[in-house]
Residue frames relative to the residue before (quaternion, step in Angstrom):
aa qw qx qy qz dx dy dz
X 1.0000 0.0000 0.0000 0.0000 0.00 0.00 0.00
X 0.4320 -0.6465 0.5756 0.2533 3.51 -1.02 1.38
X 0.5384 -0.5704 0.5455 0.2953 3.63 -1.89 0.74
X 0.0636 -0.7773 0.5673 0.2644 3.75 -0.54 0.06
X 0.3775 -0.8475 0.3450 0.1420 3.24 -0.98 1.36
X 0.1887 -0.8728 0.4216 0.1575 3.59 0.54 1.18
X 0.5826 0.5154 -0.3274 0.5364 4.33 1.30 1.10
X 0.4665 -0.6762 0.5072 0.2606 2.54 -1.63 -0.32
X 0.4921 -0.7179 0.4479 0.2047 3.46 -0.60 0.75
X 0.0021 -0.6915 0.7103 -0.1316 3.55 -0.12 1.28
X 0.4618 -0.5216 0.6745 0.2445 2.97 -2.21 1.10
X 0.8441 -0.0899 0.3691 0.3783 3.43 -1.71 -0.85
X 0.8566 0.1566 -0.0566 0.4883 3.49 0.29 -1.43
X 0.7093 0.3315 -0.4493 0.4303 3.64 0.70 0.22
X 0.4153 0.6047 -0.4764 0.4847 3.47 1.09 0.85
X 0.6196 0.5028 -0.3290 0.5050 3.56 1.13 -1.12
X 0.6527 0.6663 -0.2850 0.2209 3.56 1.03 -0.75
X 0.5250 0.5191 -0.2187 0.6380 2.77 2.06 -1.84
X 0.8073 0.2745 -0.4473 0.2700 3.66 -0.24 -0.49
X 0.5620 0.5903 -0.4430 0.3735 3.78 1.22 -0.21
X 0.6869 0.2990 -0.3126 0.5840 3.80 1.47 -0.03
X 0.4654 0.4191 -0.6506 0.4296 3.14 0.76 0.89
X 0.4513 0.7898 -0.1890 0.3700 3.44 1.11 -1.26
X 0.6936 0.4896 -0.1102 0.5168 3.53 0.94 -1.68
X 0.7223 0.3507 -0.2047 0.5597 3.61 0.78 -1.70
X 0.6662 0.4665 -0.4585 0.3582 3.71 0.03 0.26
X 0.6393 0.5491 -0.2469 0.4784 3.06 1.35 -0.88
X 0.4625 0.6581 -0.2525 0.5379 3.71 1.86 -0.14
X 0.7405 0.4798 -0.1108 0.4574 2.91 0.50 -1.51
X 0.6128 0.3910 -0.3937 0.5627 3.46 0.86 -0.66
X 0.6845 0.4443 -0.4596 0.3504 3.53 0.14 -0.67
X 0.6482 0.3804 -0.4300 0.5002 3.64 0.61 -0.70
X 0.4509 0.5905 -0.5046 0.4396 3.65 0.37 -0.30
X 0.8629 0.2115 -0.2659 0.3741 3.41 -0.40 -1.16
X 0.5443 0.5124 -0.5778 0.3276 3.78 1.06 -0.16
X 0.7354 0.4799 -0.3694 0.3039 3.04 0.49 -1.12
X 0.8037 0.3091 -0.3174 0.3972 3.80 0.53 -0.96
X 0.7379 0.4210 -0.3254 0.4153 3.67 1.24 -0.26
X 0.2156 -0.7999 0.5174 0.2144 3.59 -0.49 0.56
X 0.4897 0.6649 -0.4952 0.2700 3.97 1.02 -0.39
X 0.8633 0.0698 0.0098 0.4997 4.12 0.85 0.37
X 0.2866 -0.7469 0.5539 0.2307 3.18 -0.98 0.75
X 0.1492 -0.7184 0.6791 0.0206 3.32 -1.35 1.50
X 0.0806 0.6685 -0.7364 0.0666 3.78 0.52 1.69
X 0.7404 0.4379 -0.4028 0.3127 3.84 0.19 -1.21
X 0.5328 0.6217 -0.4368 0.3725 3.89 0.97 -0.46
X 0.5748 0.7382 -0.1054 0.3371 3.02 1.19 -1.57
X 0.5532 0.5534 -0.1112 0.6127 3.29 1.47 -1.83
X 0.6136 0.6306 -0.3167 0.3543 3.54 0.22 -1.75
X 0.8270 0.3445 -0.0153 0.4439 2.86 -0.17 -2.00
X 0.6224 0.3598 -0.3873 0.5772 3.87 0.42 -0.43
X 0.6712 0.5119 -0.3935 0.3642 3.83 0.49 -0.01
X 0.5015 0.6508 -0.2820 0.4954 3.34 1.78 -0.35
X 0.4993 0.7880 -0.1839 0.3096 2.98 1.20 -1.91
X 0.8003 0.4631 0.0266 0.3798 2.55 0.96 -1.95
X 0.7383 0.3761 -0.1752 0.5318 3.07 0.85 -0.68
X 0.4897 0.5625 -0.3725 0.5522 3.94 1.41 -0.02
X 0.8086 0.3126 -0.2389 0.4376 3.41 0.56 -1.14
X 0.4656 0.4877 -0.6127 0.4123 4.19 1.13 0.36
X 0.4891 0.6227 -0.4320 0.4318 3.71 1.30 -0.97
X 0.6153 0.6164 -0.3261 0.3676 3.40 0.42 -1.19
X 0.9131 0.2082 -0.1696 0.3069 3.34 -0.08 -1.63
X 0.4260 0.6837 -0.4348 0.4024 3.28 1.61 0.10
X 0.5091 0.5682 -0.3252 0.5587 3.39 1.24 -1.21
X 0.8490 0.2522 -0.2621 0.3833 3.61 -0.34 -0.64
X 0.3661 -0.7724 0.4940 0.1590 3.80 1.17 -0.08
X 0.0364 0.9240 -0.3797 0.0277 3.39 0.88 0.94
X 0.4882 0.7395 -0.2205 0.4078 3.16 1.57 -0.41
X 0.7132 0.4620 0.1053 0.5165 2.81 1.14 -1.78
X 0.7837 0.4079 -0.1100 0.4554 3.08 0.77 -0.99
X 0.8573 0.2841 -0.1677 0.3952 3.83 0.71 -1.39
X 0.6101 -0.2103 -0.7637 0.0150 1.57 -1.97 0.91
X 0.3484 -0.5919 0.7237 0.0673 3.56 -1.80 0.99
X 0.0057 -0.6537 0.7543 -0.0600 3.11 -1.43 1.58
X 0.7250 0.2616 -0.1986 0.6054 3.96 0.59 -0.07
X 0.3813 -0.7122 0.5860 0.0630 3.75 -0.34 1.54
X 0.5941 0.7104 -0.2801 0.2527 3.45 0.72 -0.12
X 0.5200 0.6022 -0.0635 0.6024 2.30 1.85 -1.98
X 0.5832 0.5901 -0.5023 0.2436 3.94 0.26 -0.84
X 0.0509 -0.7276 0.6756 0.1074 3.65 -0.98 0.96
X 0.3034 -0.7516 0.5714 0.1289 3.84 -0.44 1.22
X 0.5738 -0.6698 0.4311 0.1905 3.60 -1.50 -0.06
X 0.4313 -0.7191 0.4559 0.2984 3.17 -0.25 0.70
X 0.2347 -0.7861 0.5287 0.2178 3.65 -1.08 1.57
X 0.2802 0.6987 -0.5369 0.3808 3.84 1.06 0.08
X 0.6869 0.5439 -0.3701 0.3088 3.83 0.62 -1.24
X 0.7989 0.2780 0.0121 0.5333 3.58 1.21 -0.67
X 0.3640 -0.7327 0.4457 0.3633 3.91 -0.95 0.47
X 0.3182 -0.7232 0.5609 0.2473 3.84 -1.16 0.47
């Protein structure tokens, strides 16, 4: 009996990708964290900063996943990812 693979198959560098926007959205999250529960400073330009990463992790992101092409995805098989060569990490 074949294994059935219930993922996706990432190389090397589009793993490095998913974790640099994980990486990005924590680093967000803390910032909104501390505006809201700390009050000793305002962190509008962090805030900016870091949501500007966000931003620029997750275009990486959806290229990587070919949303166009790809969603919705009922048969992982079928998934044709993006090449990360196309862009710098």
């Amino acid at each position: 009996m074949q294994a059935v693979r219930k993922h996706m198959i990432l190389n090397k560098k589009q793993k490095k990708v998913f974790l640099k926007c994980a990486e990005e959205l924590n680093e967000l999250s803390t910032k909104l964290l501390q505006e809201v529960n700390k009050k000793d400073k305002c962190r509008y330009n962090d805030i900016v900063l870091e949501s500007q990463d966000v931003d620029t992790r997750l275009e990486q992101l959806k290229y990587i996943l070919n949303i166009s092409h790809n969603f919705p995805n009922y048969n992982e098989h079928k998934l044709m990812l993006g090449n990360v060569e196309d862009f710098k990490t």
